[in-house]
C-alpha positions in Angstrom: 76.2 108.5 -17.1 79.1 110.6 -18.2 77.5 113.7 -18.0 77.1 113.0 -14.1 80.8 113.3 -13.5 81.7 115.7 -11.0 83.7 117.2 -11.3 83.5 118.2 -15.3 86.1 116.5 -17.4 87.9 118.7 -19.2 87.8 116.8 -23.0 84.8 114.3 -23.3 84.2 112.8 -27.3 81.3 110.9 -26.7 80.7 108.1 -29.5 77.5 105.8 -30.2 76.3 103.0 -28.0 77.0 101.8 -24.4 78.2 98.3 -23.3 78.0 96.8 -20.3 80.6 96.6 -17.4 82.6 93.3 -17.5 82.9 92.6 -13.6 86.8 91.8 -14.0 90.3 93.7 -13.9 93.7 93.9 -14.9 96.6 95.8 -15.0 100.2 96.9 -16.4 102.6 95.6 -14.4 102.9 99.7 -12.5 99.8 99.3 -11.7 99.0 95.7 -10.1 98.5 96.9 -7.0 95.8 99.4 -7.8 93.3 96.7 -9.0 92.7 95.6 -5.4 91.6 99.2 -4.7 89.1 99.4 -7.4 87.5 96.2 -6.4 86.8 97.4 -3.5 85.7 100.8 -4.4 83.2 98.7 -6.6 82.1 96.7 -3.8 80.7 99.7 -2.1 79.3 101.5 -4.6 77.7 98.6 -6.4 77.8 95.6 -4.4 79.9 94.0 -7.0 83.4 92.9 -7.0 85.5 92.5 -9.7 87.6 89.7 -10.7 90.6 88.7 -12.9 90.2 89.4 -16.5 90.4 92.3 -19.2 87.2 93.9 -18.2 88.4 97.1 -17.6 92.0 98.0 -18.0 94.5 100.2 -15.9 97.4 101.1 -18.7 100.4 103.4 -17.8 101.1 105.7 -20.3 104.3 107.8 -19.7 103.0 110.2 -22.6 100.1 111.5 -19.8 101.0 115.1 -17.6 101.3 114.6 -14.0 97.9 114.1 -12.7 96.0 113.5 -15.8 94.3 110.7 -16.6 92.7 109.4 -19.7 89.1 106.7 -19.6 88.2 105.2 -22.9 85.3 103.2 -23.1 84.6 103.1 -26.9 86.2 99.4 -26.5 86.5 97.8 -23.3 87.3 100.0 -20.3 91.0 101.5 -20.2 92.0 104.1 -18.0 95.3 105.5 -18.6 97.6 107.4 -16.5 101.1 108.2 -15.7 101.3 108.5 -11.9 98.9 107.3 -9.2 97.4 110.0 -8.6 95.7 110.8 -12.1 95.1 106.8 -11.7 93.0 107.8 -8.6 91.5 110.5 -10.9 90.4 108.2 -13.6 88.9 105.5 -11.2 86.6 108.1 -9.4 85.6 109.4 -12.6 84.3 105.3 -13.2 83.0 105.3 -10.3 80.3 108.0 -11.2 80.2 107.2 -15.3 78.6 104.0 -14.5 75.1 103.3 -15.1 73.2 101.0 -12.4 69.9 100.0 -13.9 67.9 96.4 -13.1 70.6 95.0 -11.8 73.0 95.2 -14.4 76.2 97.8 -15.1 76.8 99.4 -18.3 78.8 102.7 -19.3 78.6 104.9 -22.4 81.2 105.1 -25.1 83.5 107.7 -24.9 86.9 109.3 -24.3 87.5 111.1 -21.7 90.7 113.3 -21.3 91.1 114.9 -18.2 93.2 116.8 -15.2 93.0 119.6 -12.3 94.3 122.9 -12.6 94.4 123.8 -9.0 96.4 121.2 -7.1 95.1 122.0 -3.7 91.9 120.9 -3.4 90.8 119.9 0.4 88.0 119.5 3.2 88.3 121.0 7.0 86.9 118.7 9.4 86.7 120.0 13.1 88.0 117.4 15.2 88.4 119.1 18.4 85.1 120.7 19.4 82.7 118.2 18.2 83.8 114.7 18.6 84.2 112.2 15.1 84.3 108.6 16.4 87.2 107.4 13.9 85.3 105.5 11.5 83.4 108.7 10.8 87.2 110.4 9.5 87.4 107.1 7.3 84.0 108.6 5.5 85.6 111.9 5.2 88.7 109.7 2.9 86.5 108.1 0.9 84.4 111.0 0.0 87.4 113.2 -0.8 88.7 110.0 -2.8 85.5 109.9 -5.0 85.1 113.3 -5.3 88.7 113.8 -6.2 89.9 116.3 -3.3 93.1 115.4 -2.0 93.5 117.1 1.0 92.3 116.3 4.2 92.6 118.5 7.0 92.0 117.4 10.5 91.5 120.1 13.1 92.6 117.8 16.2 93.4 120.5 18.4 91.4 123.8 19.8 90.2 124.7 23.5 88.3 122.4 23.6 90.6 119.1 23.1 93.6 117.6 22.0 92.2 115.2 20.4 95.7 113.3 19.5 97.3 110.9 21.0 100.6 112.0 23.2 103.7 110.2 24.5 106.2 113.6 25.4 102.5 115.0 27.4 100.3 112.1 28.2 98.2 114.1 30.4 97.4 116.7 27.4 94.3 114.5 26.8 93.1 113.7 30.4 89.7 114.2 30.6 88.6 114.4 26.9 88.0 112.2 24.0 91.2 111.3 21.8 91.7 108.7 19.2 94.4 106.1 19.8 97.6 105.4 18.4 96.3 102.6 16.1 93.5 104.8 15.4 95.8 107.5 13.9 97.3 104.8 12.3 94.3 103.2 10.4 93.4 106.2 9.3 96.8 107.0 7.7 97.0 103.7 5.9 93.6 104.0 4.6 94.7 107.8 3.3 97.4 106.3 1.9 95.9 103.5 -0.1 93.2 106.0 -1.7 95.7 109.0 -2.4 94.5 111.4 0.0 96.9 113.3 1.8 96.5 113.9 5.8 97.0 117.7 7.3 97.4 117.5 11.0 96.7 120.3 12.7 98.9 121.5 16.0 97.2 125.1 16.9 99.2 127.1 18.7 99.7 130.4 20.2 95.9 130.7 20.7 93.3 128.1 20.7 94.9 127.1 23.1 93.3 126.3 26.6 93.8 122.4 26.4 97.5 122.7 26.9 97.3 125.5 29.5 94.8 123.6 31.4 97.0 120.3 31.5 100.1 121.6 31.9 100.0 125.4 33.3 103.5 125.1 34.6 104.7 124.5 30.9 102.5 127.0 28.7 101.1 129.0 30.4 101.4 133.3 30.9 102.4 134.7 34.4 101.7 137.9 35.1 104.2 140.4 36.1 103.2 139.7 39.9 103.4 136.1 39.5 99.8 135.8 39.3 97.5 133.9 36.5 95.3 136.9 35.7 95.9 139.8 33.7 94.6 143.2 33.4 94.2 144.2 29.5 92.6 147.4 28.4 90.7 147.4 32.1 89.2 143.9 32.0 90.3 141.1 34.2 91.2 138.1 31.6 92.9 134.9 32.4 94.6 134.6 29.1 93.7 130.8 29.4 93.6 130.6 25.4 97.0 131.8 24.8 100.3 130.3 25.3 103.1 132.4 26.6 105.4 133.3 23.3 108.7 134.4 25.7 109.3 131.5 27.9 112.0 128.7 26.2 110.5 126.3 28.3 107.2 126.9 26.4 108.7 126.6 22.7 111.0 123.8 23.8 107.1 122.2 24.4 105.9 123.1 21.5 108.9 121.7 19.4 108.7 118.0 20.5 104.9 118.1 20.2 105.2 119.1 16.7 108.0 116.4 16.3 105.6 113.7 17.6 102.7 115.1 15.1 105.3 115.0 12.4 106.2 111.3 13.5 102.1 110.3 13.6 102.3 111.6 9.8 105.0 110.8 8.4 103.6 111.4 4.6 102.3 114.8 5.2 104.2 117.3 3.4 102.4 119.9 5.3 101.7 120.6 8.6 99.2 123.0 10.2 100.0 125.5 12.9 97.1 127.7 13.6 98.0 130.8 14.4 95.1 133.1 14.4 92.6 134.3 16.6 95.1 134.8 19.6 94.4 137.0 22.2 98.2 138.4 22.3 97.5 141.7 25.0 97.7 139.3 27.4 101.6 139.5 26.4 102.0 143.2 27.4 101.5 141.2 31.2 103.5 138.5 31.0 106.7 138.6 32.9 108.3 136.6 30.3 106.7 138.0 27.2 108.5 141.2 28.4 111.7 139.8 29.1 111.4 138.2 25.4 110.5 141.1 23.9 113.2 143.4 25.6 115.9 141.1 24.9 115.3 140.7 21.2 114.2 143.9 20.5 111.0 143.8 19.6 108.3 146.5 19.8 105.4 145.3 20.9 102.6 142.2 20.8 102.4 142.4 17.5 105.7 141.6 16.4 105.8 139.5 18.9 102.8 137.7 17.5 104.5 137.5 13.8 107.7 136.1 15.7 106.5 133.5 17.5 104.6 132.0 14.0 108.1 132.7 12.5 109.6 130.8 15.2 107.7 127.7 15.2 107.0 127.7 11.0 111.0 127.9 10.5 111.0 124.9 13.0 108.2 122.5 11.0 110.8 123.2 8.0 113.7 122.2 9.8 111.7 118.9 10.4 111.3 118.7 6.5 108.0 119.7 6.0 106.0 122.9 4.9 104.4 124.9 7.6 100.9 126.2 6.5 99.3 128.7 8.9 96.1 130.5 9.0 96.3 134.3 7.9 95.6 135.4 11.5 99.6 137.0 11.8 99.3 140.9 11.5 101.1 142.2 8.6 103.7 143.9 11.1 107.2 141.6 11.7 105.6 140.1 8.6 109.4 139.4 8.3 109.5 136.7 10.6 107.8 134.7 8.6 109.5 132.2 5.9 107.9 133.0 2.7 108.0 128.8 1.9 104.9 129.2 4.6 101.6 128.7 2.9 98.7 130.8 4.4 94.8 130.3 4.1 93.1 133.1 3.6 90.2 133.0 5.6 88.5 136.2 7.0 90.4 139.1 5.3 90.8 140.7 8.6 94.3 140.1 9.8 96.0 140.3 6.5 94.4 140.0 3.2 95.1 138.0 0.1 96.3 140.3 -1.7 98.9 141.6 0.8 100.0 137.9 0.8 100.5 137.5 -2.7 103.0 140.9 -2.8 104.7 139.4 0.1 105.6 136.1 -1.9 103.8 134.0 0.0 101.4 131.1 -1.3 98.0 131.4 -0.5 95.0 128.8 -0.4 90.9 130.6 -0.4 88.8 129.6 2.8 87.0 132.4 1.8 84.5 132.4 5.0 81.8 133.4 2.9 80.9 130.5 1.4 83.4 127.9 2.1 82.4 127.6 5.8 80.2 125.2 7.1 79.0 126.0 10.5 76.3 125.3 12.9 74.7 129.7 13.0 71.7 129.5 10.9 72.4 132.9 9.8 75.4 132.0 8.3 75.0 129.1 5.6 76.2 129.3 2.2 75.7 126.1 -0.3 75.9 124.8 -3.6 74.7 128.5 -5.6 77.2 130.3 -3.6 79.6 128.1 -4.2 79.2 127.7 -7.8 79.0 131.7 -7.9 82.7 131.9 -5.9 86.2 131.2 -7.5 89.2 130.8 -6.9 90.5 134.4 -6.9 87.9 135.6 -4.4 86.8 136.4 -1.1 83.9 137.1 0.8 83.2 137.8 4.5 79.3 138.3 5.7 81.0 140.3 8.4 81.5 144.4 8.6 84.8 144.2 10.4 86.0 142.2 7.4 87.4 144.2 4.2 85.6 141.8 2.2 82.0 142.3 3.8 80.9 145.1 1.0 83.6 145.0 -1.8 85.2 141.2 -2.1 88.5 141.0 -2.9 89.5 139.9 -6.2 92.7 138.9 -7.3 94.4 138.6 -10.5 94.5 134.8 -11.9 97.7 133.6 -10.6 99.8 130.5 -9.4 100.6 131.5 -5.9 96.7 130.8 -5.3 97.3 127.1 -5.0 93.9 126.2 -4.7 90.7 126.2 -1.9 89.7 124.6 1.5 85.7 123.3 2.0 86.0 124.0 6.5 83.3 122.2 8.4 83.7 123.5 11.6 81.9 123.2 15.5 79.2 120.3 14.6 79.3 116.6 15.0 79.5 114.5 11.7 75.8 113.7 11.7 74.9 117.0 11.6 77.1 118.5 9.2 77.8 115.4 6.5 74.8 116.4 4.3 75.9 119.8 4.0 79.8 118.9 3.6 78.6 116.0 0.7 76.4 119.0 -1.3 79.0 121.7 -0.6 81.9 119.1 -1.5 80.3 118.8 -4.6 80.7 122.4 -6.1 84.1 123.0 -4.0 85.3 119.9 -6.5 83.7 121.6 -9.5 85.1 124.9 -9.2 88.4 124.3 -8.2 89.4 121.4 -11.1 88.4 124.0 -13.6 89.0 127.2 -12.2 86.3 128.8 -15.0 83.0 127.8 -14.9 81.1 125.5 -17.0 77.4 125.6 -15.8 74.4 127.5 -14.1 73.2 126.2 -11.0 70.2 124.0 -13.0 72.6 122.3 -15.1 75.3 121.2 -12.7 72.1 120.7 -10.3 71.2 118.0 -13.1 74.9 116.6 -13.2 75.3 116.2 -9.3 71.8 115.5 -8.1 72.0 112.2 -9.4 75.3 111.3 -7.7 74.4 112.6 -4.2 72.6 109.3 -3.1 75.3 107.2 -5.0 78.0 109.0 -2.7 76.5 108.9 0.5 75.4 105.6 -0.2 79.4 104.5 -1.0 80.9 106.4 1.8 78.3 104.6 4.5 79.7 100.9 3.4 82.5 102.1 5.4 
């Protein structure tokens, strides 16, 4: 039906009557190419192909905003748009408007005018510390392809893997799980062909033990006394997670890996660069931390920490793409960093939204609390959470977080570019059920950044769509 859309057109006239679904296609001449896509898209969802003919109809129509799209089904089946990506738009809404009842397909008759208002709309999957055979990253692009998020992040690299493939460090992978070359591949044309954009993921300074453990004599700290252990604030520590932020050999590293991630995506406008969670006192040890530090006058492992993110996001722009980074940089040498870096907002710990926004940067919400999926049972946020959240605010169940008792609220604004769904730390079995309901609302509330219903009625409107989804995404 219509009304199980998600997520919520924006303009729907409804008029009298429903017909059924001509099994055919065709297209304006723009457009050709785009029938073959919803053929297939049929053949999952309804065991149906479609054919050559004026069943339904995909029309350009200059006249259309970027990323609109227009479905009228009062005669026939058109759907209008003027770039391929409100295109994508209107055939996911089809997808979801059609009726499947005894064995035949009809829709109702309406007109449908619709587009997002928040253009970043995207799913975290954790790649690295809970292995996704491929074909379970190919479910991942056709759920964000019906459920009209565009992004997809991939989280290849953390301690616990590099998960990518590697021709400048071959041996960065020995000993764990990666996907191949023509793996990567695959998945990039099938991203492609659905309009869903790729974010690799390249964390560095911390989460970062897979590098030192591979290659020590490139990444890793030394102590002052040429030993691998440190002494921070009394403790012992190896500062295993951590790569050292003085040594040129290290950043020379870190520079062609990030050219060969850029070369495995070559359509990504962004890339990902970590950037939080680092464990920097281990750089008040390392001999050439200090040197660093000394030489280019900065204070301390802080700036240090702001200079090094600086460093390697002015580098991803000087390969011609956008550098996003997690907010994990302290807000001191906040001056290293180019203000074209987009940052997530994730804990409001290390430097809050607000901060960002005065600062000029661009921010997306992966407001912990509830856009985390993860696998404590103490910490699981869903669908009412989500559908309580926006756009302009953050949450943290933690104390040490500013937003644990007052949430941060911010004033409606463009520099918010839009939200992140993060599943994080489980294998795809155990977290797709979750990710498919929480997708759900994520869509929903960041399309229309107001929202349209209480949890019963978009419960109604999406309840009915969940087994159609899962069902589509599994015929991969």
């Amino acid at each position: 039906m219509i009304s199980n859309i998600i997520p919520t057109p924006k303009k729907v006239a409804l008029a009298e009557g429903s017909s059924r679904v001509s099994l055919s296609v065709s297209a304006d001449s723009k457009w050709t190419s785009y029938t073959e896509i919803l053929s297939d898209a049929f053949e999952k969802m309804f065991g149906r192909t479609l054919g050559e003919g004026d069943g339904i109809k995909l029309a350009f129509d200059e006249s259309l905003p970027k990323n609109a799209y227009r479905l009228d089904s009062r005669e026939g089946i058109v759907l209008y748009a003027s770039d391929k990506e409100g295109l994508y738009y209107a055939m996911a809404s089809l997808l979801l408007a059609i009726n499947k009842r005894d064995g035949s397909l009809t829709l109702e008759k309406a007109l449908i005018e619709d587009y997002p208002e928040k253009p970043y709309r995207a799913l975290l999957v954790d790649l690295a510390r809970a292995w996704h055979p491929a074909h379970t990253v190919h479910q991942y692009i056709e759920l964000c392809f019906v459920l009209k998020i565009k992004y997809l992040h991939l989280h290849f690299v953390d301690d616990q893997g590099y998960t990518l493939p590697s021709r400048v460090f071959p041996h960065v992978t020995d000993g764990y799980r990666h996907y191949t070359f023509e793996e990567i591949e695959k998945m990039r044309a099938h991203a492609n062909r659905l309009g869903i954009v790729l974010i690799p993921e390249f964390e560095v300074p911390g989460h970062a033990s897979i590098l030192n453990e591979n290659y020590p004599e490139v990444f890793a700290n030394k102590a002052v006394d040429g030993k691998d252990t440190f002494t921070v604030d009394g403790a012992v520590i190896t500062g295993r997670s951590i790569i050292c932020a003085g040594s040129e050999k290290t950043f020379e590293a870190v520079k062609a890996m990030l050219t060969e991630v850029c070369e495995l995506f070559p359509e990504s406008p962004y890339i990902h660069i970590g950037g939080d969670e680092a464990n920097i006192k281990v750089w008040n040890e390392c001999a050439a931390c200090k040197e660093y530090m000394e030489k280019h006058g900065i204070e301390d492992e802080y700036e240090l920490y702001s200079e090094f993110v600086g460093r390697v996001a002015r580098f991803v722009l000087d390969l011609g793409r956008i550098p996003i980074v997690w907010e994990g940089f302290p807000q001191k040498g906040i001056k290293y960093i180019p203000k074209e870096t987009i940052v997530i907002a994730w804990e409001s710990y290390y430097h809050m939204a607000d901060d960002l926004l005065r600062e000029g940067f661009q921010v997306i919400n992966s407001a912990w609390k509830p856009l985390y999926i993860v696998p404590n049972l103490d910490r699981r946020w869903g669908v009412p959470e989500i559908l309580d959240w926006n756009v302009y605010n953050w949450q943290n169940f933690s104390s040490k977080s500013r937003a644990y008792l007052n949430p941060i609220n911010v004033p409606p604004t463009d520099q918010v570019i839009g939200a992140q769904l993060c599943a994080w730390e489980s294998t795809f079995e155990h977290e797709i059920g979750r990710v498919i309901d929480c997708l759900f609302a994520l869509s929903e509330r960041t399309w229309t950044v107001d929202r349209l219903h209480s949890l019963g009625e978009f419960s109604k409107r999406s309840l009915p769509m969940l087994w159609r989804v899962t069902r589509y995404i599994q015929q991969v």
